[in-house]
N, CA, C and O of each residue as an XYZ file, in Angstrom:
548
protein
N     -29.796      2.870      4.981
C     -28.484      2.279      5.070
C     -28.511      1.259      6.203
O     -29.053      1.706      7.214
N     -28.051     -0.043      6.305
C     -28.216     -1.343      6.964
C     -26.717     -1.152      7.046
O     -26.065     -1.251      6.007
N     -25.939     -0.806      8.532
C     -24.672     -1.410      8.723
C     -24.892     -2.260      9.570
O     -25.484     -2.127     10.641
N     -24.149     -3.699      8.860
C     -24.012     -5.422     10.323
C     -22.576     -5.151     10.173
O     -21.982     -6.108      9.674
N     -21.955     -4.300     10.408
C     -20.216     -4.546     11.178
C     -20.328     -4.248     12.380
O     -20.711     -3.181     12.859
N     -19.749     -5.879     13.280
C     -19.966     -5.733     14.385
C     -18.790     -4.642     14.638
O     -19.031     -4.026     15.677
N     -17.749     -4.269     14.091
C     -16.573     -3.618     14.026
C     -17.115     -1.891     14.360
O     -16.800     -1.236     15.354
N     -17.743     -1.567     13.547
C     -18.319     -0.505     13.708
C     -19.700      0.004     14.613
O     -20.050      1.136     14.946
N     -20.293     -1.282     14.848
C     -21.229     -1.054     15.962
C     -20.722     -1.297     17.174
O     -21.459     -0.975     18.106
N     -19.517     -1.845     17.491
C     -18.689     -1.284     18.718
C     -18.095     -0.356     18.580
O     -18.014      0.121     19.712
N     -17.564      0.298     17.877
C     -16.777      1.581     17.880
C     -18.109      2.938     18.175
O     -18.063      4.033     18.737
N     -19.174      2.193     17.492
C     -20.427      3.319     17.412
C     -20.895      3.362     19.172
O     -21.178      4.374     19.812
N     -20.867      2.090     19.617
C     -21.179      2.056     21.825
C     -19.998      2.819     22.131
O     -20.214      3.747     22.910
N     -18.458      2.653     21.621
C     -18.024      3.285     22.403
C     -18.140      5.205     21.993
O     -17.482      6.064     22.579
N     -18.936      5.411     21.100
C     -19.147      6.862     20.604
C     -17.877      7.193     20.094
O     -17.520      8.338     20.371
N     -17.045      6.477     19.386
C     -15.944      6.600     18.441
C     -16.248      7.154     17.260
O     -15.595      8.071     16.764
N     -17.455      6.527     16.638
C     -17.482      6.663     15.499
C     -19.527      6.830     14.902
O     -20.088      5.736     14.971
N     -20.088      7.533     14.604
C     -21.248      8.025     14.161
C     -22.433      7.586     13.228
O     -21.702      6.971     12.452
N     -23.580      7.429     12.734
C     -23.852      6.741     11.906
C     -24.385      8.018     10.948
O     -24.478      8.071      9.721
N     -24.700      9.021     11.967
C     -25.218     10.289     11.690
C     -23.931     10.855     10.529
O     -24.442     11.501      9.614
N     -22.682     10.749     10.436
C     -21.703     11.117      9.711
C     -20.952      9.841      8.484
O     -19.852      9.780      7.934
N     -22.044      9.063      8.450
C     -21.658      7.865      7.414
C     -21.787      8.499      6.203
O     -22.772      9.209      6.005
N     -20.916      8.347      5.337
C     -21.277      8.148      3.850
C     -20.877      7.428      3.117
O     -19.670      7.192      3.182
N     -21.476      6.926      2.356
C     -20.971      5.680      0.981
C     -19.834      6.418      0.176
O     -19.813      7.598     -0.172
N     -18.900      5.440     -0.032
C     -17.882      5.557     -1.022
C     -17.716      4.457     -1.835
O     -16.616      4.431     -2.388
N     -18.570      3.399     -2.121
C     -18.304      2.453     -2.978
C     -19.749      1.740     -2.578
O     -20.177      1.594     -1.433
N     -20.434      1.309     -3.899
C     -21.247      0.229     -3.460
C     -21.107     -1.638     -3.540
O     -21.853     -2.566     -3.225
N     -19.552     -1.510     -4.216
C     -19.553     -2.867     -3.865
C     -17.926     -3.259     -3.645
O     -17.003     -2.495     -3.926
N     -17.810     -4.279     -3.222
C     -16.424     -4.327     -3.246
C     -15.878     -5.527     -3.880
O     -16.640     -6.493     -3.832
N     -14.408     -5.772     -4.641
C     -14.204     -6.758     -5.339
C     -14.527     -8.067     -5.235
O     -14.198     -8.810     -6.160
N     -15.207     -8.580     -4.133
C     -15.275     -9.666     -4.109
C     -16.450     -9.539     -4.066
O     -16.887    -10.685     -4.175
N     -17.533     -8.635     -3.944
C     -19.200     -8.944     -4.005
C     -19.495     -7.680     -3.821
O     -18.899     -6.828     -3.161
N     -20.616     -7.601     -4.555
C     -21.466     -7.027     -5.094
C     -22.437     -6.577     -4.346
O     -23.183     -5.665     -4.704
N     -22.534     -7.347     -2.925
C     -23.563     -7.227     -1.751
C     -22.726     -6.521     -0.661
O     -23.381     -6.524      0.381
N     -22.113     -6.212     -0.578
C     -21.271     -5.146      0.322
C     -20.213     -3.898     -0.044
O     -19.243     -3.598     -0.740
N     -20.906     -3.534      0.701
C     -20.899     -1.767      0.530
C     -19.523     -0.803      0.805
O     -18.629     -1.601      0.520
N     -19.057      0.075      1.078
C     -18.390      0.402      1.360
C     -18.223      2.291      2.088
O     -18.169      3.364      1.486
N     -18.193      2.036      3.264
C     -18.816      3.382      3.932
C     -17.481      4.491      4.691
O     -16.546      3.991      5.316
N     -17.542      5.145      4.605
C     -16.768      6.399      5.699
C     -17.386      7.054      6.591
O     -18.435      7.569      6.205
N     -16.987      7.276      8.074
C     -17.436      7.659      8.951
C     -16.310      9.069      8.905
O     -15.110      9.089      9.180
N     -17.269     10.255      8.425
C     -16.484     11.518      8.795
C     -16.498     12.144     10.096
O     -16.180     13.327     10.216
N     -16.850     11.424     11.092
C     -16.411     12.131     11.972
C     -15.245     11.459     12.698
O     -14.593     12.063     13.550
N     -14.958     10.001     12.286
C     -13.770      9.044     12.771
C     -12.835      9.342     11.606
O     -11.672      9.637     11.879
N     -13.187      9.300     10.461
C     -12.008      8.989      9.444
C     -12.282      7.349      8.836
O     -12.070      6.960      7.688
N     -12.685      6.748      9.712
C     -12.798      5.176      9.456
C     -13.356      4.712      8.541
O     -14.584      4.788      8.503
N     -12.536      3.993      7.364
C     -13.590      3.083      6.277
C     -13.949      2.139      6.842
O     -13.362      1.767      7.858
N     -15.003      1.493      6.348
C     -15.448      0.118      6.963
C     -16.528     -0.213      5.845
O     -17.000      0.422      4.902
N     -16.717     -1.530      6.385
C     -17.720     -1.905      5.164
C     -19.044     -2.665      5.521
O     -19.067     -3.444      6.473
N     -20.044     -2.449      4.814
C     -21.506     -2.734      5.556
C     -21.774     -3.695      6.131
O     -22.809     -3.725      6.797
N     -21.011     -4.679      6.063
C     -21.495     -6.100      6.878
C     -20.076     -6.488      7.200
O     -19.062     -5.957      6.746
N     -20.184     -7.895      8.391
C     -18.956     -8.505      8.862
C     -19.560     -9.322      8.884
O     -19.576     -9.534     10.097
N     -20.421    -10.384      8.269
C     -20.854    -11.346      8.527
C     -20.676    -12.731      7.414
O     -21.093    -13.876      7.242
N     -19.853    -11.828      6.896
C     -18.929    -12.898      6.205
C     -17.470    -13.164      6.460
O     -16.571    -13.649      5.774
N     -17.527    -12.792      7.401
C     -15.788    -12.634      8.122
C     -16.619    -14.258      8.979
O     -17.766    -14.296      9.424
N     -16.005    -14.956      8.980
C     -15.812    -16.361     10.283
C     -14.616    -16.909     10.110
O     -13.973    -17.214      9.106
N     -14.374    -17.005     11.546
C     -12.915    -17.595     11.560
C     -12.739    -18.998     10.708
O     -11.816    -19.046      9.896
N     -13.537    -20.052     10.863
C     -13.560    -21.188     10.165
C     -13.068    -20.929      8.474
O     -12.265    -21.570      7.797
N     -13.841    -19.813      8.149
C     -13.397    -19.608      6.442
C     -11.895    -19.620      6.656
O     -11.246    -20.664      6.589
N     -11.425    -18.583      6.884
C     -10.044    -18.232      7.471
C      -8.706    -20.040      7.443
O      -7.575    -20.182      6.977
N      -9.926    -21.316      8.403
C      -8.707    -21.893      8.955
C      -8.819    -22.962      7.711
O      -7.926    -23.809      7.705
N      -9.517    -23.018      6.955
C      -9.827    -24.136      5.886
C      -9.628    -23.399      5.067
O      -9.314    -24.208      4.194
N      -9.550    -22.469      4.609
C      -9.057    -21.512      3.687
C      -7.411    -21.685      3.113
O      -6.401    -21.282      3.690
N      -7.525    -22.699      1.279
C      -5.568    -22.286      1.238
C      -5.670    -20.945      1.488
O      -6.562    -20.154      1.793
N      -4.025    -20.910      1.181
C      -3.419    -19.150      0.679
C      -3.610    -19.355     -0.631
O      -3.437    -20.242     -1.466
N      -4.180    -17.835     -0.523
C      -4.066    -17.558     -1.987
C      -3.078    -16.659     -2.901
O      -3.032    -16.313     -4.082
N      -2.111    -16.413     -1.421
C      -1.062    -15.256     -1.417
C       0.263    -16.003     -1.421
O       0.816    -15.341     -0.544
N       1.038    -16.779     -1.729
C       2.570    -17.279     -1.512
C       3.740    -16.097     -1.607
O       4.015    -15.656     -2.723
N       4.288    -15.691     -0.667
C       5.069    -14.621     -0.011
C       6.075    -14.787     -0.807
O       6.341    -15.984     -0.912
N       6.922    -13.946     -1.567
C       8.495    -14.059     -2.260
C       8.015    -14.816     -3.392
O       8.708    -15.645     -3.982
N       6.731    -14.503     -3.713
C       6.364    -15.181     -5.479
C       6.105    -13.586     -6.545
O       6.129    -12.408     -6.191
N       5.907    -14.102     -7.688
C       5.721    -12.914     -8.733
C       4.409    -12.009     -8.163
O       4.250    -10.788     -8.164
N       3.401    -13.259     -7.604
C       2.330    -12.953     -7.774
C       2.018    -11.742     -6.699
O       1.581    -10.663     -7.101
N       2.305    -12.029     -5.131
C       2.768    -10.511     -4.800
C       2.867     -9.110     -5.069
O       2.379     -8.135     -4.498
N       3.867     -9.274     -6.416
C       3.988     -8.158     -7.068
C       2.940     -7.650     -8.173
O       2.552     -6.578     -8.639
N       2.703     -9.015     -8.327
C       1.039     -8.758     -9.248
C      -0.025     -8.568     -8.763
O      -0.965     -8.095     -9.401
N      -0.071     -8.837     -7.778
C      -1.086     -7.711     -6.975
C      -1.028     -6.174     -6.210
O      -1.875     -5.383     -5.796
N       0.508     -6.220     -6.267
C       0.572     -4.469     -6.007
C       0.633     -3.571     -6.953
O       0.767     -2.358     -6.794
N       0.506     -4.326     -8.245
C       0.694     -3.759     -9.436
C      -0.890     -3.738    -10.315
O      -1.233     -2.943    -11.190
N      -1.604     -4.792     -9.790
C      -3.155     -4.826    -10.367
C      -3.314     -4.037    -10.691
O      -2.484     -3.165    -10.435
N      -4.429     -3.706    -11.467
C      -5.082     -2.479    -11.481
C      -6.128     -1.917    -10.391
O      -6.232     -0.734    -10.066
N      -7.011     -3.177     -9.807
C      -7.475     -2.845     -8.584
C      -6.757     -2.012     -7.097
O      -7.330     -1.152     -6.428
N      -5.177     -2.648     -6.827
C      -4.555     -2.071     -6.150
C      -4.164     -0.659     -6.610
O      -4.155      0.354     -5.912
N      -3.921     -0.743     -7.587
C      -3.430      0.799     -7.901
C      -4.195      1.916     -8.099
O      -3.748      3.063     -8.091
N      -5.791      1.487     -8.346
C      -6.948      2.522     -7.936
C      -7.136      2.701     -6.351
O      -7.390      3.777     -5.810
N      -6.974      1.507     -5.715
C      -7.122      1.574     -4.619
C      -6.000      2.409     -3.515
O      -6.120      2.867     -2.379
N      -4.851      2.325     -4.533
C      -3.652      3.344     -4.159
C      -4.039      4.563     -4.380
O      -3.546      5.444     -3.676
N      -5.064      4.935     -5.461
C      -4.794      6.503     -6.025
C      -6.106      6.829     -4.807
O      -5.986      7.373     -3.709
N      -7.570      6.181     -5.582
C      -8.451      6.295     -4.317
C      -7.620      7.062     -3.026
O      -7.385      8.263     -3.158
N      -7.333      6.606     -2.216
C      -6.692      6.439     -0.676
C      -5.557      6.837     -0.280
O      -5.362      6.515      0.892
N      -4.436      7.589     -0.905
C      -3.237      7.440     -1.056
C      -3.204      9.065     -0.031
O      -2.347      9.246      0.834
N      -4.104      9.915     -0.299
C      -4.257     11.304      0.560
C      -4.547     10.990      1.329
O      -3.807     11.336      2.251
N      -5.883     10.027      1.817
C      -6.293     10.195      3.524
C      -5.676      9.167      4.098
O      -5.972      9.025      5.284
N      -4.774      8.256      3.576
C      -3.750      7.483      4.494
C      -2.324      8.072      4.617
O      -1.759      7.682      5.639
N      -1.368      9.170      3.604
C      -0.531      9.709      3.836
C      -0.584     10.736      5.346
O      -1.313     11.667      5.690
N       0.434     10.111      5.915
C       1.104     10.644      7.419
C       0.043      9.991      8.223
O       0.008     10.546      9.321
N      -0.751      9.137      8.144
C      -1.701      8.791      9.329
C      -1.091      7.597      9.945
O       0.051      7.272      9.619
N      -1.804      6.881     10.862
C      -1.585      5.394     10.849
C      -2.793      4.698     10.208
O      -3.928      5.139     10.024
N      -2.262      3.490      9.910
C      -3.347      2.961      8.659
C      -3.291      1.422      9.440
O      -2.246      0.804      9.646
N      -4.590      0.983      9.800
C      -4.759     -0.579     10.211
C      -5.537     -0.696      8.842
O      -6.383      0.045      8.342
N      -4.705     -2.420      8.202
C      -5.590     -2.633      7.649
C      -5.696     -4.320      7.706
O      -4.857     -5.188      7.467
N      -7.392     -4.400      8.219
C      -8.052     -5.906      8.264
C      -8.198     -6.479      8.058
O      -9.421     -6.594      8.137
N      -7.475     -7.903      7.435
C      -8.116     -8.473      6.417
C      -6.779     -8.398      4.796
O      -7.039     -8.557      3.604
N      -5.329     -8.082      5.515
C      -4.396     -7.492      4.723
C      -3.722     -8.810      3.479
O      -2.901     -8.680      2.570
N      -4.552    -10.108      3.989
C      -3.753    -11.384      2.658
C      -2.067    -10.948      2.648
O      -1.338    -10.840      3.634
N      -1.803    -10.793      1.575
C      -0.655    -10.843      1.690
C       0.160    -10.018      1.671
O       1.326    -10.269      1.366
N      -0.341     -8.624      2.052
C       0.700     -7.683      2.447
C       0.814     -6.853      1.316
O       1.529     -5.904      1.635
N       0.361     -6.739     -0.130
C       0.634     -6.553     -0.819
C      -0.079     -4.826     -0.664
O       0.803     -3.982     -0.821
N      -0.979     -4.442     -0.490
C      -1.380     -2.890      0.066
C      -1.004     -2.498      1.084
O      -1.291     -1.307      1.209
N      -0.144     -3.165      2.464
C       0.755     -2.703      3.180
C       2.340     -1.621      2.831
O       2.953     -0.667      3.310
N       2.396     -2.673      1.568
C       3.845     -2.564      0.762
C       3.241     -1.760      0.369
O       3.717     -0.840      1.034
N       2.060     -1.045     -0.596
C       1.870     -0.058     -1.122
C       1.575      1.175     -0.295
O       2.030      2.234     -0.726
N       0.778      1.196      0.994
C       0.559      2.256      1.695
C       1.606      2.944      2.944
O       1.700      4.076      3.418
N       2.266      1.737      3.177
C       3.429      2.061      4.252
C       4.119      2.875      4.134
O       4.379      3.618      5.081
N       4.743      3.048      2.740
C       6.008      4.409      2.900
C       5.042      5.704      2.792
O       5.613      6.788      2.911
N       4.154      5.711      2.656
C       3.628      7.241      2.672
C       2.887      7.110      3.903
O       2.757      8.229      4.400
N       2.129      5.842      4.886
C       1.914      6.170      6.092
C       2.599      6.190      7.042
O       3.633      5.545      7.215
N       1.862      7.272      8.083
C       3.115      7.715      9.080
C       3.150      6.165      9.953
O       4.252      5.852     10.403
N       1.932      5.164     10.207
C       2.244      3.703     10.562
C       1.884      2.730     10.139
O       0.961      2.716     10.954
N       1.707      1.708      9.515
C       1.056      1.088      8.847
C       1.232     -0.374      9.709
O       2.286     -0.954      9.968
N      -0.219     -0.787     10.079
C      -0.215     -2.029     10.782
C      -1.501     -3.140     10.082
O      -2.701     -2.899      9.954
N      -0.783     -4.317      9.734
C      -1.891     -5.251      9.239
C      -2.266     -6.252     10.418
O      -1.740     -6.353     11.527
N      -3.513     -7.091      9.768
C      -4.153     -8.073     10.424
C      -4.837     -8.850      9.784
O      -5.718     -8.516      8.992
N      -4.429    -10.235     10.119
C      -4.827    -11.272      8.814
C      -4.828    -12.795      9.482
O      -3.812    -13.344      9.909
N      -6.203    -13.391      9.493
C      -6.748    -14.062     10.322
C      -5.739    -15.804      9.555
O      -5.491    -16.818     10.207
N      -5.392    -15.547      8.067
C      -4.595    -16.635      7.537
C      -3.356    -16.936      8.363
O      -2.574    -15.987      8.426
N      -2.945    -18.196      9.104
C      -1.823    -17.946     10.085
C      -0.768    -18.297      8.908
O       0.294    -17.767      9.235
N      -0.638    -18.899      7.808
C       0.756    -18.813      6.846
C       0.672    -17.150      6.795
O       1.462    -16.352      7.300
N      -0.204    -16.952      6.235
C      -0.037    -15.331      5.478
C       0.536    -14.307      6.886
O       1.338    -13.373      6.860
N      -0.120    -14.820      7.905
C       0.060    -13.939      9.223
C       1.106    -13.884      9.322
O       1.642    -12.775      9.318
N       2.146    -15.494      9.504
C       3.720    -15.431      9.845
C       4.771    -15.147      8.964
O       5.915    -14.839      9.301
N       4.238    -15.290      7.543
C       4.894    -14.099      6.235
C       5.232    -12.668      6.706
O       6.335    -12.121      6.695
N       4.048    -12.181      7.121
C       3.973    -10.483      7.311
C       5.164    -10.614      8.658
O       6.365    -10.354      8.734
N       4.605    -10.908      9.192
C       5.472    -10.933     10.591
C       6.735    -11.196     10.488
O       7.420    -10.790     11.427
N       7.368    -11.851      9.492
C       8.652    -12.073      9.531
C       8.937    -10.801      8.401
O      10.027    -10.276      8.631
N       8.258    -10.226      7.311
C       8.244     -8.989      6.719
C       8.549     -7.788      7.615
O       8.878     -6.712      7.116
N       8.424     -7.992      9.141
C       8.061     -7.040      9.844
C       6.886     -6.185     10.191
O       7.125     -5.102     10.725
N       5.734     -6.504      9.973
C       4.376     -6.359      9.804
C       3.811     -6.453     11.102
O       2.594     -6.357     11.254
């Protein structure tokens, strides 16, 4: 197993989180096929095998692909991807607090929030960012 999240190899210095207690829960994720998808049972923490496709530059040249108070919103909390991803997850995020990284447009916030005990996003898009934020996010 090859984890490059710098996310998790700091949490792993600060002895947060284990490599010894990793296990796979997905080998790829919707957008590629080359990243993985892991749980750390002794944190609780999903994370995913690499961050090295996270750069801020994608982020600032990046349209939205999310327009806030459109149908489409709702068509993504309604996907079918979201709604596995609801059933998936819906136990080990009920009553917790739930950060989630990388949240676009809020649309799995809206789905995980009323059953988490906090639900906080983070989203490097500054339209999409000041959407949520005025959502209360």
């Amino acid at each position: 197993m090859k984890i490059e999240n710098n996310i998790f190899l700091t949490l792993e210095e600060l002895g947060l989180v284990s490599i010894d207690s990793v296990e796979l829960v997905q080998s790829f994720v919707r957008d590629s096929n080359n990243i993985s998808v892991y749980k750390c049972n002794k944190s609780g923490l999903f994370f995913l095998s690499s961050s090295n496709h996270l750069k801020k530059d994608h982020y600032r040249k990046k349209q939205p692909t999310h327009i806030f108070g459109t149908k489409k919103r709702e068509m993504i909390k309604s996907s079918k991807d979201s709604q596995r991803r609801f059933s998936d997850f819906s136990d080990v995020i009920r009553n917790r607090r739930w950060l989630d990284i990388g949240c676009g447009s809020g649309a799995m916030l809206d789905l995980f929030g009323p059953i988490s005990q906090k639900c906080i996003g983070i989203e490097p898009q500054e339209n999409a960012r000041n959407s949520l934020t005025k959502l209360g996010y």
